[in-house]
C-alpha beads as a LAMMPS data file, in Angstrom:
LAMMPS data file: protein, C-alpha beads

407 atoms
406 bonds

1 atom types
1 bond types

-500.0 500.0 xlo xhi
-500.0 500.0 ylo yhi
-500.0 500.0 zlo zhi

Masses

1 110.0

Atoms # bond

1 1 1 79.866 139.174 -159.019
2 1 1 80.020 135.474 -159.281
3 1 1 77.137 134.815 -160.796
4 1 1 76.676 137.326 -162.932
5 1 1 74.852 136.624 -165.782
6 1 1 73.126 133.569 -164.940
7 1 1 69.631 132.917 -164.801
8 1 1 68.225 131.001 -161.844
9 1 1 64.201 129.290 -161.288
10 1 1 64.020 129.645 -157.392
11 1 1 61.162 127.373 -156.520
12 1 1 59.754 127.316 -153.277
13 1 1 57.448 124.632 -151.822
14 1 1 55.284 124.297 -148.464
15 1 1 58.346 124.302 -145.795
16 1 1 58.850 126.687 -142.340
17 1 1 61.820 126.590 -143.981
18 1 1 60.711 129.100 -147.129
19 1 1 62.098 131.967 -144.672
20 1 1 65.248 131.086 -145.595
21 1 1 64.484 131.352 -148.845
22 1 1 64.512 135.123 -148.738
23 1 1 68.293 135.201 -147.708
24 1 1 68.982 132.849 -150.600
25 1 1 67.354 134.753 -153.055
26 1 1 69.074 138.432 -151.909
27 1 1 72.485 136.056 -151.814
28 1 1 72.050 134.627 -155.213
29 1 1 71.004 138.420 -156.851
30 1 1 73.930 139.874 -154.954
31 1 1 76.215 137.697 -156.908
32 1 1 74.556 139.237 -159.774
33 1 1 71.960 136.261 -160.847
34 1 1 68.972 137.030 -162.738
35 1 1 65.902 135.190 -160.567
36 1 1 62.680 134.160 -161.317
37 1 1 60.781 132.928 -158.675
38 1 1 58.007 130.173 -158.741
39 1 1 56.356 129.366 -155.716
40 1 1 53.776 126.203 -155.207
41 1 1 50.195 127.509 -153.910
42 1 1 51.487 126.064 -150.622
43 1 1 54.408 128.028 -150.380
44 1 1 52.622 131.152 -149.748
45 1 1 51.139 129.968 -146.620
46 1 1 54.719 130.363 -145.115
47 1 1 56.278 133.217 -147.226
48 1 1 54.472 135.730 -149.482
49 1 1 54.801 136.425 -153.099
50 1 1 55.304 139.871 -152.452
51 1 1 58.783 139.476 -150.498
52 1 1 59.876 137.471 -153.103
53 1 1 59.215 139.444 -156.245
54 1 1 60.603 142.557 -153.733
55 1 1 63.818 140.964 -153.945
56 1 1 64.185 139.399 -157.059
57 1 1 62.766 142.646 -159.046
58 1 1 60.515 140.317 -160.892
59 1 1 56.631 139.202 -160.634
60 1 1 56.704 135.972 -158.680
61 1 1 55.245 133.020 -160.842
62 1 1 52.435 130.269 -158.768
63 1 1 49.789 130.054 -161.053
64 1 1 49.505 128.853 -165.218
65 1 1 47.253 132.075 -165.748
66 1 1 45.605 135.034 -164.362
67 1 1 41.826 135.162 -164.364
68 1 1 41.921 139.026 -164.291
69 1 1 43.853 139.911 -167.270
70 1 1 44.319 136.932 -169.008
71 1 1 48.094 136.805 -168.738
72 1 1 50.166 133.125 -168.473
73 1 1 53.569 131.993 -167.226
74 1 1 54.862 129.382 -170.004
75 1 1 56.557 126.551 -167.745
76 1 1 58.586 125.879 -171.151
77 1 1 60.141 129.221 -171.707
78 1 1 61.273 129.170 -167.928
79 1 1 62.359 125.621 -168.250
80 1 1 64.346 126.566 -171.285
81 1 1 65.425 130.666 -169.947
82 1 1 67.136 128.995 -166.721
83 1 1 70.369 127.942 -166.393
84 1 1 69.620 126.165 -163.275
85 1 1 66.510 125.403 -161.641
86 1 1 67.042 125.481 -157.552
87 1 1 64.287 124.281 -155.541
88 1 1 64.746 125.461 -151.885
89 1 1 62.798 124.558 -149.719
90 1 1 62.191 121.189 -151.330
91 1 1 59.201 119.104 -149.530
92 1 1 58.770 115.291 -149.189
93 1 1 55.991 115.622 -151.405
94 1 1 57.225 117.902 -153.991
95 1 1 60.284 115.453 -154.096
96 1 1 58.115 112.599 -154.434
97 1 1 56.203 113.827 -157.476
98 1 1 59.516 115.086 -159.030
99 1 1 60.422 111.224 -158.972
100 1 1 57.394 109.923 -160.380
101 1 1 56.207 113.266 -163.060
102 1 1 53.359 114.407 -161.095
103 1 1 52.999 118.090 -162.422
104 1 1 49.930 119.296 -160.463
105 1 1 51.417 123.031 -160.138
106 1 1 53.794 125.614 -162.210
107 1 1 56.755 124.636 -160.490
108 1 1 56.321 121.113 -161.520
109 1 1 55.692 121.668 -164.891
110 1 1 58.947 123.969 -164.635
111 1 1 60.771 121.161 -163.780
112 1 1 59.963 118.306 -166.118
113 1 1 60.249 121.168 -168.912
114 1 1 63.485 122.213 -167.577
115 1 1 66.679 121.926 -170.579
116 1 1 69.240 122.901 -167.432
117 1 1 70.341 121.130 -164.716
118 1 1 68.197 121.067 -160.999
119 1 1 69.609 121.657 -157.621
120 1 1 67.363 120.379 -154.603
121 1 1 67.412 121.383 -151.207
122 1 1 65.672 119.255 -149.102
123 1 1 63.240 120.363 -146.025
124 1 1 61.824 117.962 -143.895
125 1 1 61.627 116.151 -139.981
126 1 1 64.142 113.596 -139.342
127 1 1 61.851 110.922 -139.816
128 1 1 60.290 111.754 -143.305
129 1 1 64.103 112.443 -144.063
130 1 1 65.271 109.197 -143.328
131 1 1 61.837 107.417 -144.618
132 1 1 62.785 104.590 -147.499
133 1 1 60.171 105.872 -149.203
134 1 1 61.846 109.828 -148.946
135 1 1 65.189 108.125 -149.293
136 1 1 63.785 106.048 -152.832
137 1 1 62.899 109.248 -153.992
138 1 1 65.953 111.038 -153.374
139 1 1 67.976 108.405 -155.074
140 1 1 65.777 108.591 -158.309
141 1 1 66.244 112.308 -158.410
142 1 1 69.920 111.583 -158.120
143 1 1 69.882 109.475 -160.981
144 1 1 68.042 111.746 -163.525
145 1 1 70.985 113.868 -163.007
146 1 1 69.528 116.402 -159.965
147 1 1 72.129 117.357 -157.674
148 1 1 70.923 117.124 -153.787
149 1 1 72.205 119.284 -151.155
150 1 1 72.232 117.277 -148.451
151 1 1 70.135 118.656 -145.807
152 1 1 71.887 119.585 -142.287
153 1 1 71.756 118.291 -138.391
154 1 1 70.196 120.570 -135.865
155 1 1 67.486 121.437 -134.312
156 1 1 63.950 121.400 -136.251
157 1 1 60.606 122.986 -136.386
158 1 1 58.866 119.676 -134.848
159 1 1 61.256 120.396 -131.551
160 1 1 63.179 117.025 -132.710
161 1 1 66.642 116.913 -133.439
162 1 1 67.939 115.458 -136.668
163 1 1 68.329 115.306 -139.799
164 1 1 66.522 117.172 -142.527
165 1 1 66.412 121.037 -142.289
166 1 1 67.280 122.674 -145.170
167 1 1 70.821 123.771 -145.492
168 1 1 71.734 127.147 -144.511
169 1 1 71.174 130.343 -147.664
170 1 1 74.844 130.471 -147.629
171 1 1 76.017 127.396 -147.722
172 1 1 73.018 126.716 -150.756
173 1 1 74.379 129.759 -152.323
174 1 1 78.004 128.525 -152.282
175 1 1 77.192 125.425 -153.818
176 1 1 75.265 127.238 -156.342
177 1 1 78.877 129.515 -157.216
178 1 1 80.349 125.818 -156.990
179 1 1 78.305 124.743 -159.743
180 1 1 78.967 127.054 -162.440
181 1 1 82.263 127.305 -161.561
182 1 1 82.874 123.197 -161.976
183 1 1 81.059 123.384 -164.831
184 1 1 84.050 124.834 -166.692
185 1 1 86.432 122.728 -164.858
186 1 1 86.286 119.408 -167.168
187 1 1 84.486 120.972 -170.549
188 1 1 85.335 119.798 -173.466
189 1 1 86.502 116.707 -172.213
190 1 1 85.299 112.916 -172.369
191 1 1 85.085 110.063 -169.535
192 1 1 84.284 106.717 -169.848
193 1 1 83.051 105.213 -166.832
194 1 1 81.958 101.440 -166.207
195 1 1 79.346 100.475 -163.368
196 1 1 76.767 98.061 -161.937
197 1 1 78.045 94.180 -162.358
198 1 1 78.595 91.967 -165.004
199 1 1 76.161 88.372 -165.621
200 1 1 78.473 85.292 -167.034
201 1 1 75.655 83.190 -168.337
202 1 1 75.695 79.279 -167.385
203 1 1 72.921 78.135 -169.132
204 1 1 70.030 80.153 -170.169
205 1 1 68.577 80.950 -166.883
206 1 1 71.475 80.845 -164.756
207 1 1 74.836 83.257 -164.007
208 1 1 77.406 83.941 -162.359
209 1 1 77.157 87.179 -160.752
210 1 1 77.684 89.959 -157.792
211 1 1 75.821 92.404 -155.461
212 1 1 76.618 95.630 -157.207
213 1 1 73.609 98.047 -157.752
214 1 1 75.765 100.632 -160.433
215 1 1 74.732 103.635 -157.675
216 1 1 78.606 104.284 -157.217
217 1 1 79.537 104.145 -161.032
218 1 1 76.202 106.386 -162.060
219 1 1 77.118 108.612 -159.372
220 1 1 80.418 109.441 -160.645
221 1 1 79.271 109.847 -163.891
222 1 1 76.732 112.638 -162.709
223 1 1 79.308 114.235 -160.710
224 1 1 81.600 114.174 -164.134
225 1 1 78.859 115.454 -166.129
226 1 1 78.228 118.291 -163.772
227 1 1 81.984 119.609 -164.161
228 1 1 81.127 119.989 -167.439
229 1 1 82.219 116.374 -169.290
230 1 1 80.872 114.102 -171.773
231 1 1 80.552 110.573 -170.054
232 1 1 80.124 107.489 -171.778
233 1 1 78.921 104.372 -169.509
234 1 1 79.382 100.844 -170.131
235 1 1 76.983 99.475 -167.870
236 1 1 76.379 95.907 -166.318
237 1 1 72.313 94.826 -165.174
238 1 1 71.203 97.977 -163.001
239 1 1 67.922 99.126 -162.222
240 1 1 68.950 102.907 -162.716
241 1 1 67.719 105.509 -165.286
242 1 1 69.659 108.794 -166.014
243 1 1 68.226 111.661 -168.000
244 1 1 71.325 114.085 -168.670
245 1 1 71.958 114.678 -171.948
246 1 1 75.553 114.563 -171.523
247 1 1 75.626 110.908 -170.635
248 1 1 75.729 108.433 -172.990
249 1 1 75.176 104.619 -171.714
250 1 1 75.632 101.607 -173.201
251 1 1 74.017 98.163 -171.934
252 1 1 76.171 95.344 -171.094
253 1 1 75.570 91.761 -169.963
254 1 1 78.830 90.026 -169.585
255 1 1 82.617 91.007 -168.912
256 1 1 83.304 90.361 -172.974
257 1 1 80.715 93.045 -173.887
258 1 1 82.230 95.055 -171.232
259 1 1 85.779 94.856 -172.553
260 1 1 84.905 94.677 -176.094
261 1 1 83.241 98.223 -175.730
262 1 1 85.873 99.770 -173.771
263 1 1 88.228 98.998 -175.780
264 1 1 86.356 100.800 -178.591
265 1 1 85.649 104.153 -176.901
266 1 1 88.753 104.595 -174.312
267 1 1 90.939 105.606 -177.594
268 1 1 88.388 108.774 -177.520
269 1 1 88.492 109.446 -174.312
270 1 1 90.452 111.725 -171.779
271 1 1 90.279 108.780 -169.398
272 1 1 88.523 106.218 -167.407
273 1 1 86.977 105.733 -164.096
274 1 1 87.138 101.546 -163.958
275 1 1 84.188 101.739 -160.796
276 1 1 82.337 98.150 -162.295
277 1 1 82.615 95.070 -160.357
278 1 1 83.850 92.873 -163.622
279 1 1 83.698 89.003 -162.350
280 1 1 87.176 87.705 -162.364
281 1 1 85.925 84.645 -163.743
282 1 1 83.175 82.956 -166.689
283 1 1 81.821 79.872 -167.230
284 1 1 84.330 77.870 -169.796
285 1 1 81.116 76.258 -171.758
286 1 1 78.210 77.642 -172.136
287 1 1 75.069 74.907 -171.977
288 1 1 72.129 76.530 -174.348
289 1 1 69.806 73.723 -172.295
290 1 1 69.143 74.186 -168.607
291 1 1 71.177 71.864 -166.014
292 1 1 68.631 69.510 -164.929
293 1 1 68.710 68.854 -160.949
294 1 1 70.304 65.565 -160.385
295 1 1 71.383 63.373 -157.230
296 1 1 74.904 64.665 -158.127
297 1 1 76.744 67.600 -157.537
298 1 1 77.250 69.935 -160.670
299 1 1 80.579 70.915 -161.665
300 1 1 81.541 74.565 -163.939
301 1 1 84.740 75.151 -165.184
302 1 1 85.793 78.494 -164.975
303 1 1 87.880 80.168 -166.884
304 1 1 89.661 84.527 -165.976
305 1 1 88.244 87.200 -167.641
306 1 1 90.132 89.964 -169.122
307 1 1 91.120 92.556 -166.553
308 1 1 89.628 95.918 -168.232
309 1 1 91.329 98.183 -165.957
310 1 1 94.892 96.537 -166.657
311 1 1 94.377 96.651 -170.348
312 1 1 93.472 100.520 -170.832
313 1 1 96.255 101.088 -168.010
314 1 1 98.802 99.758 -170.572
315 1 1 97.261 101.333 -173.810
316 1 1 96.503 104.574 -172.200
317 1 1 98.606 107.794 -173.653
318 1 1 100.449 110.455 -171.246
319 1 1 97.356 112.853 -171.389
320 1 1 94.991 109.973 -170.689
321 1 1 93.993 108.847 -166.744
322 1 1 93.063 105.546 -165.575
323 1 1 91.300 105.315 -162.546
324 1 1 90.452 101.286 -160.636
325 1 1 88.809 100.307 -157.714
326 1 1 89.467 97.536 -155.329
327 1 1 86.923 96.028 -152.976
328 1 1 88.759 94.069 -150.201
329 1 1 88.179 92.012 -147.531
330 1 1 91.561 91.810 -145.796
331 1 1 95.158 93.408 -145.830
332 1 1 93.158 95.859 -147.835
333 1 1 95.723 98.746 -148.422
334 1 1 98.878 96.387 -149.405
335 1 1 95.669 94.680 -152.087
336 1 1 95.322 97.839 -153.382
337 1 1 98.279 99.273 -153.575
338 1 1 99.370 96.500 -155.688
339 1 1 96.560 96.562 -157.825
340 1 1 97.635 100.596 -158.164
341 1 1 101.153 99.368 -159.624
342 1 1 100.532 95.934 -161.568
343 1 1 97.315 98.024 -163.817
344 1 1 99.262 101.215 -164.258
345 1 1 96.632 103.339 -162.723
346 1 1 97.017 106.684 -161.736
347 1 1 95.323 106.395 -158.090
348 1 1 92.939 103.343 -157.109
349 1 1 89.412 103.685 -154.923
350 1 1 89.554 101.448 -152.092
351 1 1 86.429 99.821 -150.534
352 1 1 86.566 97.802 -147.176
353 1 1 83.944 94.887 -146.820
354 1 1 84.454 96.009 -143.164
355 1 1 83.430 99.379 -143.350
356 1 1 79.767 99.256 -141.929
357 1 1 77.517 101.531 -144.857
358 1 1 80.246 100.655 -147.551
359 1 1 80.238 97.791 -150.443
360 1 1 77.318 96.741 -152.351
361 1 1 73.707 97.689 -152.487
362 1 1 73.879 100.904 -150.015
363 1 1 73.605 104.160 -150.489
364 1 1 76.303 105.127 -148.686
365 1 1 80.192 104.479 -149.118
366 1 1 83.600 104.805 -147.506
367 1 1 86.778 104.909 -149.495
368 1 1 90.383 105.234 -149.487
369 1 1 92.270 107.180 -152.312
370 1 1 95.842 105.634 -153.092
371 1 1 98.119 107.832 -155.860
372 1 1 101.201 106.069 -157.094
373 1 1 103.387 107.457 -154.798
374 1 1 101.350 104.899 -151.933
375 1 1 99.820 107.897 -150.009
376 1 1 96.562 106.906 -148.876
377 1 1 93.927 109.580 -148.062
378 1 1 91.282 108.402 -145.944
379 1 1 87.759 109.529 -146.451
380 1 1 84.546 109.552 -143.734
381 1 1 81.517 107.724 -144.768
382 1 1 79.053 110.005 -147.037
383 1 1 76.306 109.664 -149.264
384 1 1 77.695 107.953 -152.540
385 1 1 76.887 111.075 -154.356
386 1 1 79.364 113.050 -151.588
387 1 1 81.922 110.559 -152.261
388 1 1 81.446 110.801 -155.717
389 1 1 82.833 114.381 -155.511
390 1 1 85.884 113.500 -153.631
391 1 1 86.652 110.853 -156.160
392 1 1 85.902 113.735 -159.512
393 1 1 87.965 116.512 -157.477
394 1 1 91.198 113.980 -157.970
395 1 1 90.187 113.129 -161.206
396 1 1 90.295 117.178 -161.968
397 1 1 93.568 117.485 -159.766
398 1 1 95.411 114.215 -162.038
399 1 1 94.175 116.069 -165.584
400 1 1 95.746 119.476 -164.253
401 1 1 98.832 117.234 -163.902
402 1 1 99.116 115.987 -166.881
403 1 1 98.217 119.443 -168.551
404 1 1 100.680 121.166 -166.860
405 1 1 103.640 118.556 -168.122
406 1 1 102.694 118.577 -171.587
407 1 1 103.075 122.696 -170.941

Bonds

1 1 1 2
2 1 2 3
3 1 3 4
4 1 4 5
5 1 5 6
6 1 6 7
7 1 7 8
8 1 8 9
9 1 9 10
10 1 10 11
11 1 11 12
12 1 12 13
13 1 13 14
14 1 14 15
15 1 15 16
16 1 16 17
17 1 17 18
18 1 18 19
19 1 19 20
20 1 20 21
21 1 21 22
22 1 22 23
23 1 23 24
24 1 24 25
25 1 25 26
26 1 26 27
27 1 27 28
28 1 28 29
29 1 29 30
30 1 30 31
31 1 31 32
32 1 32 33
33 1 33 34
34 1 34 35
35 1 35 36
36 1 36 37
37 1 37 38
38 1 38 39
39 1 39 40
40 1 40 41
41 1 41 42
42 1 42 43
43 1 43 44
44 1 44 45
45 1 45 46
46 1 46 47
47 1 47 48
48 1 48 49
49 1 49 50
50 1 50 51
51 1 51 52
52 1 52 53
53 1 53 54
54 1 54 55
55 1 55 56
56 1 56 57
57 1 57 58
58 1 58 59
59 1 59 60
60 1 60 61
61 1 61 62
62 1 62 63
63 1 63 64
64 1 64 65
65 1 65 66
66 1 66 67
67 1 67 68
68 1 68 69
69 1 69 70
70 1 70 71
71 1 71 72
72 1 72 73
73 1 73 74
74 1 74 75
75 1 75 76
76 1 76 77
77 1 77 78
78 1 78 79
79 1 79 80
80 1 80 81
81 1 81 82
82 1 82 83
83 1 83 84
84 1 84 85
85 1 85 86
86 1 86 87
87 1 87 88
88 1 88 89
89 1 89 90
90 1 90 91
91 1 91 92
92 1 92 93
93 1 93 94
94 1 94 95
95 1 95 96
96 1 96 97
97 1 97 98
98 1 98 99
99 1 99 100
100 1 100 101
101 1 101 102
102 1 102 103
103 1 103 104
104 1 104 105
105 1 105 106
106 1 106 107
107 1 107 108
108 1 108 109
109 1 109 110
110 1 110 111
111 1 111 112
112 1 112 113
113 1 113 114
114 1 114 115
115 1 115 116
116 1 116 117
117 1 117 118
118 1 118 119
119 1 119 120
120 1 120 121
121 1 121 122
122 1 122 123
123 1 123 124
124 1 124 125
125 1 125 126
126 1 126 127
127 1 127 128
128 1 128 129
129 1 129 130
130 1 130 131
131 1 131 132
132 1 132 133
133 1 133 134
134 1 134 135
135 1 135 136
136 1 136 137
137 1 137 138
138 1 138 139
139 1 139 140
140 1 140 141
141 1 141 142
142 1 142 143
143 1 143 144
144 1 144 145
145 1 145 146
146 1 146 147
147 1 147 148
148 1 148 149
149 1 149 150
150 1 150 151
151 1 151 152
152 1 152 153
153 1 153 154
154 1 154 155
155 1 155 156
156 1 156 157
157 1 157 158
158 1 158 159
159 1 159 160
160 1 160 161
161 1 161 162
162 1 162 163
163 1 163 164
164 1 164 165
165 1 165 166
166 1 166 167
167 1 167 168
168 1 168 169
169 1 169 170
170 1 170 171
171 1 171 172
172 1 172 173
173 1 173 174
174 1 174 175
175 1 175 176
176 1 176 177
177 1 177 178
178 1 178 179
179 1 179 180
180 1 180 181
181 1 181 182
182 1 182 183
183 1 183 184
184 1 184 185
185 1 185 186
186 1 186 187
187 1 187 188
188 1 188 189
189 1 189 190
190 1 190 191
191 1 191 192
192 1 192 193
193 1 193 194
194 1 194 195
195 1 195 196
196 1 196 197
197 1 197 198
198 1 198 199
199 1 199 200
200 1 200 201
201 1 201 202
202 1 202 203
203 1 203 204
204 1 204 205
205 1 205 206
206 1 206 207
207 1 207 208
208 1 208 209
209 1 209 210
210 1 210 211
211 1 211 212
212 1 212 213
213 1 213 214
214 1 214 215
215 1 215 216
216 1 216 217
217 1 217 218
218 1 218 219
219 1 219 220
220 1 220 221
221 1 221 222
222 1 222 223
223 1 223 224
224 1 224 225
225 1 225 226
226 1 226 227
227 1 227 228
228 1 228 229
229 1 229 230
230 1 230 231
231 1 231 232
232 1 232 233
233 1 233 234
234 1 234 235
235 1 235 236
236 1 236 237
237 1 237 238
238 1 238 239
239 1 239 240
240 1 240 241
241 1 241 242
242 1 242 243
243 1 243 244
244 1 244 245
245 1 245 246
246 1 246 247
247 1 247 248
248 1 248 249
249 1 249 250
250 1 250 251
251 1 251 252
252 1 252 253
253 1 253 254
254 1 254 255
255 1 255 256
256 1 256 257
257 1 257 258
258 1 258 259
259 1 259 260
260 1 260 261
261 1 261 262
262 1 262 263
263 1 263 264
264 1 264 265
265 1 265 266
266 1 266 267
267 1 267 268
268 1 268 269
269 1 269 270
270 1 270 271
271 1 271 272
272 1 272 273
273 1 273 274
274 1 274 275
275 1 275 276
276 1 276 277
277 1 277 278
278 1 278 279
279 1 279 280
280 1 280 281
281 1 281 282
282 1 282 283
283 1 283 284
284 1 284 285
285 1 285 286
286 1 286 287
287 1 287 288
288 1 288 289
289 1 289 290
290 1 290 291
291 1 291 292
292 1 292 293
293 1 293 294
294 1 294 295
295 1 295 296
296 1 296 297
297 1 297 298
298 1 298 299
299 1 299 300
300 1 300 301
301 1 301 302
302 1 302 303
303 1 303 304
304 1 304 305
305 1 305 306
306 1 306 307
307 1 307 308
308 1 308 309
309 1 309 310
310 1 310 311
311 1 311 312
312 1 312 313
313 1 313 314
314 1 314 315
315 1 315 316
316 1 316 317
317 1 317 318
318 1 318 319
319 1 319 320
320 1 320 321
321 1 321 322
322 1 322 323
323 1 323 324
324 1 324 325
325 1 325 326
326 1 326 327
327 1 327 328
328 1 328 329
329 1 329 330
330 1 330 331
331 1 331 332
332 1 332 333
333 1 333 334
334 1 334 335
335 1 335 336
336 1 336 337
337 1 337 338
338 1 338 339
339 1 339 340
340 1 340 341
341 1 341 342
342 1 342 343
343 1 343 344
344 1 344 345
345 1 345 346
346 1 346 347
347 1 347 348
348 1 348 349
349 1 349 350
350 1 350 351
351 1 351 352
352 1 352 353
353 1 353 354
354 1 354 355
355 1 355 356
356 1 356 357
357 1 357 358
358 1 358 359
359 1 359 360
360 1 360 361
361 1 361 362
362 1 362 363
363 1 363 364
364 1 364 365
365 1 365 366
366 1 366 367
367 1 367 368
368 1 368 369
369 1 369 370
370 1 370 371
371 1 371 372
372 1 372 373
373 1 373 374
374 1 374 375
375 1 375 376
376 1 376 377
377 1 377 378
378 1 378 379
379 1 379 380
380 1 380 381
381 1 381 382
382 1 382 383
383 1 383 384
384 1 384 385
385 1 385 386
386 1 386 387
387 1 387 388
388 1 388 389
389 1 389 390
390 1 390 391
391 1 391 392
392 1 392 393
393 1 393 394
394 1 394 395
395 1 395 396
396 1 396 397
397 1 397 398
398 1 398 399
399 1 399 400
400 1 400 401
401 1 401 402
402 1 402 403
403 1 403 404
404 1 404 405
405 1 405 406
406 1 406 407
């Protein structure tokens, strides 16, 4: 039994799609999970409490405290019993006041007392799927650390077809086995990562800058975290917060700070994930007045910053990885490739400015992994925290390597 031993909060929301919840619970006890099962008062419009607790073995848990007998369910001692917290079906709203810590029921205090990570499983129509404000939410869940199963394409309870159901029990419970079994994959071992931009001051209210929004870099960190790593991110000007207590970040400005910290930490590291967009160049003088406008044009002298990915690719030992990116606009594989052998990576992240849904600012990506030996291996274009896991599964695959030699 796969998961046997581990203990799992089901929550269940106000979805058509708490039916399937019943599959997903009988999956996840088959596999030998211990399940306790909190459903929101809405949930038991659609499913009872009775099925549940049937098929779990347990009481179900929906309210703080029985009027009869005077008995309570301590949303701490849950938060802090589970191993993971899996809420399936997970509704627009009950994602929404996830994002902003809205606990008007048990299974939101649950959460926000929760010491494990959470798995969410969204259910919803197309269109409050795809809504920016859904979407907001869902990428602020993703950056406290919560892993989203991305919902599938079919057919849904509105008649539309879209976007949004909640995934299948078994694929859920598959990515459940997935989790604990990653988990083990990178433990005990440390990452730095770098993300977001860097700011090269001009004077004090001006910079030289980029478009990056860090969603990339963060992701990968998650994703690193969740195969069971400590991560350490240097991090340019985002607007991201993480809550996993196995990430550690440290604020940047400028591509000096940047390097200077790298430098520090990548000795105690088991390698590097370069995913920052580090300006190439800095303002040679800094002006501590502001330029005034004048009926002339203003001229900066730039000067190259240190290339951070080239200098851990030459200082990193045997058992150490190095991984870059490259964003390109043209002849984007020979770029790459040649930023793969001049750095001494071990495989290089490519990003096409041509790609429609990749580059800057989105929350989407489409890349191209390079390994030394040129082989490019061309990925579709997914969520960034999809493409996230393609880019940790090689990072697993090149540490196996290098474990293997030294054996």
């Amino acid at each position: 039994m796969r998961l046997s031993g581990k203990h799992i909060v089901l929550g269940l929301t106000g979805s058509i799609a708490a039916y399937k919840a019943a599959y997903l619970l009988r999956g996840l006890v088959k596999e030998g999970a211990e399940v306790q099962v909190v459903m929101t008062p809405s949930a038991k419009e659609f499913i009872t409490p009775v099925t549940m607790s049937a098929l779990s073995g347990k009481p179900v848990a929906s309210e703080f405290f029985s009027a009869n007998d005077g008995s309570w369910y301590s949303h701490v001692d849950m938060g802090q019993w589970a191993d993971l917290v899996l809420i399936a079906p997970a509704t627009a709203s009950t994602i929404g006041k996830m994002a902003h810590g809205i606990c008007d029921n048990l299974l939101l205090t649950t959460y926000m007392s929760a010491k494990c990570p959470v798995m969410v499983a969204p259910a919803m129509d197309l269109d409050m799927f795809s809504h920016p404000a859904n979407q907001a939410n869902l990428d602020i869940l993703h950056s406290y650390g919560n892993l989203i199963i991305e919902p599938g394409d079919g057919e849904l309870a509105s008649g539309l077809h879209g976007k949004g159901r909640m995934q299948e029990p078994e694929i859920i419970l598959e990515e459940v086995v997935r989790f604990f079994d990653q988990k083990k994959k990178l433990l005990n071992k440390h990452f730095l990562v770098t993300a977001g931009p860097t700011h090269e001051k001009i004077d004090p209210v001006r910079f030289i800058g980029n478009y990056s929004s860090g969603k990339m870099g963060y992701a990968i960190a998650n994703e690193l975290a969740a195969c069971g790593a400590k991560v350490t991110i240097v991090s340019g000007p985002v607007h991201i917060k993480i809550t996993n207590p196995e990430i550690t970040i440290i604020p940047v400005e400028s591509a000096s700070e940047m390097y200077e910290h790298c430098l520090r930490i990548f000795p105690e590291t088991d390698g590097a994930v370069m995913c920052a967009a580090v300006a190439d160049f800095t303002p040679e003088k800094y002006s501590a007045t502001k330029f005034k406008r004048g009926k002339y044009g203003l001229l900066i002298q730039l000067k190259p910053t240190t290339d951070i990915a080239a200098e851990l690719g030459q200082l990193k030992s045997e058992n150490q990885i190095v991984v870059g990116f490259a964003l390109e606009t043209n002849d984007e594989l020979q770029n790459a490739y040649s930023k793969l052998s001049k750095k001494n990576l071990d495989f290089i992240v490519l990003n096409s400015m041509n790609d429609d849904g990749a580059g800057f600012g989105v929350n989407t990506n489409k890349i191209t992994i390079i390994d030394r030996d040129n082989n490019p291996t061309f990925f579709e274009l997914k969520s960034k925290a999809e493409v996230a896991k393609d880019i940790v599964a090689r990072v697993v695959s090149e540490i196996g390597k290098k474990q293997e030699k030294r054996h």
